[in-house]
C-alpha positions as CSV (number, residue, x, y, z in Angstrom):
1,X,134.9,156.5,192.3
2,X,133.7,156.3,195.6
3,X,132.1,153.4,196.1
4,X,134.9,150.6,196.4
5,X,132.6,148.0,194.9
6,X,133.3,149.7,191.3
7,X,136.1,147.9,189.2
8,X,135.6,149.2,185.7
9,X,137.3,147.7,182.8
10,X,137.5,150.2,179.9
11,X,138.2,148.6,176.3
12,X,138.9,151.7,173.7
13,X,139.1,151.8,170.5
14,X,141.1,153.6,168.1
15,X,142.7,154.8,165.0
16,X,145.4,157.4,164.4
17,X,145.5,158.2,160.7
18,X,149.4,159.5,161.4
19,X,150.0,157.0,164.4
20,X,150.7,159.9,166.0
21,X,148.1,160.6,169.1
22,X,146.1,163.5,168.7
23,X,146.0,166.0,172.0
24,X,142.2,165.6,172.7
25,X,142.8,162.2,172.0
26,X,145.0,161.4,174.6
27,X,143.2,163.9,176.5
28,X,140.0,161.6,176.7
29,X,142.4,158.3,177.3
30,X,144.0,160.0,180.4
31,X,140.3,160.3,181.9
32,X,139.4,157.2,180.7
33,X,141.9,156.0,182.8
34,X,141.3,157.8,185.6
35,X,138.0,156.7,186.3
36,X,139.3,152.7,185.0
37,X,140.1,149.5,187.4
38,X,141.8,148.3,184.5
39,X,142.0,149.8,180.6
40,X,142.9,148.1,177.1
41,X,143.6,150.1,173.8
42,X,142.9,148.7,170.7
43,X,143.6,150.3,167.6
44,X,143.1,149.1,164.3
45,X,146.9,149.6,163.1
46,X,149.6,147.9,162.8
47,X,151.6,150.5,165.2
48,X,151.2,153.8,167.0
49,X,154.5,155.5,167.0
50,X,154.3,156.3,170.4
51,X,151.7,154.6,173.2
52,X,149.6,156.7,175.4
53,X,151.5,158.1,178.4
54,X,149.1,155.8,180.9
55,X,150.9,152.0,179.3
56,X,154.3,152.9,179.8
57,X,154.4,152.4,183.9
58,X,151.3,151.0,184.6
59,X,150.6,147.4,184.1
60,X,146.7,148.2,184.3
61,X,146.7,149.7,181.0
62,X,147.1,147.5,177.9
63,X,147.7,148.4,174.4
64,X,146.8,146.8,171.4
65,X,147.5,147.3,167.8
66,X,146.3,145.0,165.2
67,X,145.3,145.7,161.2
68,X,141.8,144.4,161.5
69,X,139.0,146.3,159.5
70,X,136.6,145.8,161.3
71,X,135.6,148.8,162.9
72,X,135.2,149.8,166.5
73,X,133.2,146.6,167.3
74,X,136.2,144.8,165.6
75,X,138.2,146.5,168.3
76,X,135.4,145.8,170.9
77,X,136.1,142.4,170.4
78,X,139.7,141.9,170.7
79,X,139.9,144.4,174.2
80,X,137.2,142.0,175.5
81,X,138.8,138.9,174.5
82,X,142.4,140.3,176.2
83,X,140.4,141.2,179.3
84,X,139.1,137.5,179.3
85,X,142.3,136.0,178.8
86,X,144.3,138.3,181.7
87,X,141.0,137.6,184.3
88,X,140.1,141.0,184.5
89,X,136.9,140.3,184.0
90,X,136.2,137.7,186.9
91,X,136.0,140.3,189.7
92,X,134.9,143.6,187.1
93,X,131.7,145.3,188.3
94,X,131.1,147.3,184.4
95,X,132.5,147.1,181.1
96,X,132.7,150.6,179.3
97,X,132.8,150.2,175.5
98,X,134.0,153.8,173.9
99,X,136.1,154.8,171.0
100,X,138.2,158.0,169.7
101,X,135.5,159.9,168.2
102,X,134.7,161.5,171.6
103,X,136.2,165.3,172.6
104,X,136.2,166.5,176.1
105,X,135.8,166.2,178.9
106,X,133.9,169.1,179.8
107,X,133.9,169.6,183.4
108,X,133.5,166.6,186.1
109,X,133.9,163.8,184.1
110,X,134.0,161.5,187.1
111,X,131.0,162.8,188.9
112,X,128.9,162.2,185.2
113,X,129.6,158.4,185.4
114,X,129.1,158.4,189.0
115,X,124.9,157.9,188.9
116,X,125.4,155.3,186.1
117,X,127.7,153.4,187.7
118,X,126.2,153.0,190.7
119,X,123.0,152.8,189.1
120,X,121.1,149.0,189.3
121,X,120.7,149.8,185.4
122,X,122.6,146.8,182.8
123,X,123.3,149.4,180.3
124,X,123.9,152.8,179.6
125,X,124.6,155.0,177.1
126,X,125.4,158.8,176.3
127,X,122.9,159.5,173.7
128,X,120.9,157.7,170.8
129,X,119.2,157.4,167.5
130,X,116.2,157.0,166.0
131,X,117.5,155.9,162.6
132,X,116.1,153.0,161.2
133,X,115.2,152.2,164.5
134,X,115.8,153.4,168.4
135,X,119.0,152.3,169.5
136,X,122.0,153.3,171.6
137,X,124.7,154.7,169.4
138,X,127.8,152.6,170.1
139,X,130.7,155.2,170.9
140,X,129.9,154.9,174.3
141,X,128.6,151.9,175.9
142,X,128.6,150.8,179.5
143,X,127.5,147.7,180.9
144,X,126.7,146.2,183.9
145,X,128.1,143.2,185.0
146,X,124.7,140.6,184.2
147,X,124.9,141.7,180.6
148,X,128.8,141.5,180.1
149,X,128.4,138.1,181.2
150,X,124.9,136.9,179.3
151,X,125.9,134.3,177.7
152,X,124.1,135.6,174.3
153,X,126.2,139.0,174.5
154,X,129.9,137.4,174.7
155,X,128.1,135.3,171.7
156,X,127.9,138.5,169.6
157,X,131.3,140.0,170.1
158,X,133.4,136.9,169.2
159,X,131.3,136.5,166.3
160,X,132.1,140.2,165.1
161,X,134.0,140.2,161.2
162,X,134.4,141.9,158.9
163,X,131.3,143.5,157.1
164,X,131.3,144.5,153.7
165,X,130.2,148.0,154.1
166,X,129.9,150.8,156.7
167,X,126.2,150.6,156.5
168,X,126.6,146.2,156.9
169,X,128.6,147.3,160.2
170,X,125.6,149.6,161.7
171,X,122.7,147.3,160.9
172,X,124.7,144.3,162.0
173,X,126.5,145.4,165.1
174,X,125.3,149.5,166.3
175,X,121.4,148.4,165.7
176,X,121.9,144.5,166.5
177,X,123.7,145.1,169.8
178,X,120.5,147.6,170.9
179,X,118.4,144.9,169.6
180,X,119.5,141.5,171.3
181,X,120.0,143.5,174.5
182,X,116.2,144.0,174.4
183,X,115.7,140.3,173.3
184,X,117.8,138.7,176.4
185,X,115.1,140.6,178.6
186,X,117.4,143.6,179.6
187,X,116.9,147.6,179.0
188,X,119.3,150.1,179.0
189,X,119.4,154.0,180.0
190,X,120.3,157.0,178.0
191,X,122.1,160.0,179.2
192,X,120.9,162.4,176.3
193,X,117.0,161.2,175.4
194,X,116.9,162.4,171.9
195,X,112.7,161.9,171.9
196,X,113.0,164.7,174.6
197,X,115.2,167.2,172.6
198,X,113.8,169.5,169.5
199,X,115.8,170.8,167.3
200,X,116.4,174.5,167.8
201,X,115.4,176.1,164.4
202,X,113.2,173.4,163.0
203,X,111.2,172.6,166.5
204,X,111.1,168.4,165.4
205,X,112.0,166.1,167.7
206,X,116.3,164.7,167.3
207,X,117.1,161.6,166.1
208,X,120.4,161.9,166.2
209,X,121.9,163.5,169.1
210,X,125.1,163.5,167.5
211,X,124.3,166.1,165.4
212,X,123.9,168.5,167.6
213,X,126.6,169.2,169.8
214,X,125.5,172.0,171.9
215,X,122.6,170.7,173.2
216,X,124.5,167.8,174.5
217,X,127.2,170.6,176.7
218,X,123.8,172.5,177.4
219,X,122.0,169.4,179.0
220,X,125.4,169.1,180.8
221,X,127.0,165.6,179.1
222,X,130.7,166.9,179.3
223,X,131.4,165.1,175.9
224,X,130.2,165.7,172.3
225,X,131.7,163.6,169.2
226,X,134.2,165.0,166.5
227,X,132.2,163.0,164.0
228,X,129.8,160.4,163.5
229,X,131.3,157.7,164.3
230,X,130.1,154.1,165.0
């Protein structure tokens, strides 16, 4: 990044099924990482059989690997808490939340983050949804340095647990993050506007811009998601 000011702290979340790395996963760590101040991976596992290539000589990279069920906010949780506890937070500008559901880059990944990092925006996201209700879908979340430090948002990740349901996890964390971000006064900013996109055969208005992959590539966001993931 060019401005100097920037010291982004990346928490990822993960799961390898194998605890083997898949190649576009470690494919979207390694630009993670190049674009990070600092970086901890979290993956919901007791072990990966072997780390990503960016932990083994650089101290700036952290990973994690804990059995914890609680899905990526789960994750989310713990990589903040570890950022807390080493200080990388005190002097960190953002806070990107992301997880493994993501392939790509496309393209210039770096100059794509560029505008929202240096934006005076607290939170950005790739794309959203309009089920149940508008929100930012939580694959990708970047926030400013004001809301990583509200007092009300640290609130809701410690008290993240386990949920009894995929669907618990959503309403609870995906939509409730969206929501108390709006309730402490703040707004975010959206890469992919789904209420500006129409589906291409139907001509209705997306909801879900994760559904529809090539719209994202077309509108130039170098990034689409292997599946819907939260």
């Amino acid at each position: 990044m060019q401005n100097h000011k920037i010291r982004l702290v990346t928490i990822f979340a993960g799961y390898a099924s194998t605890g083997v790395l898949s190649a576009g996963t470690q494919r979207w760590i390694a630009a993670l990482h190049s674009i990070s101040h600092r970086m901890v991976m979290v993956f919901d596992q007791d072990q990966l059989l072997k780390p990503p290539a960016c932990v083994v000589n650089d101290s700036s990279a952290q990973l994690l690997c804990e059995k914890h069920g609680a899905y990526d906010f789960g994750s989310y949780q713990r990589g903040l808490a570890f950022a807390e506890q080493q200080g990388w937070l005190t002097d960190a500008s953002h806070v990107l939340l992301c997880n493994d559901s993501v392939v790509g880059p496309f393209g210039d990944f770096e100059s794509f983050m560029e505008p929202m990092l240096n934006s005076e925006d607290s939170l950005w996201g790739i794309s959203e949804s309009y089920l149940y209700r508008p929100h930012l879908q939580s694959y990708f979340l970047l926030m400013s340095r004001d809301l990583f430090l509200c007092h009300a948002i640290q609130k809701f990740f410690k008290a993240v647990v386990v949920q009894p349901s995929r669907h618990d996890v959503i309403q609870s964390y995906e939509l409730g993050f969206s929501r108390l971000v709006l309730e402490e006064g703040f707004s975010w900013q959206v890469a992919f506007k789904a209420g500006e996109m129409s589906d291409p055969m139907s001509g209705e208005i997306v909801g879900n811009m994760t559904s529809y992959p090539l719209l994202m590539l077309r509108k130039n966001v170098p990034l689409i998601l292997s599946l819907i993931h939260i």
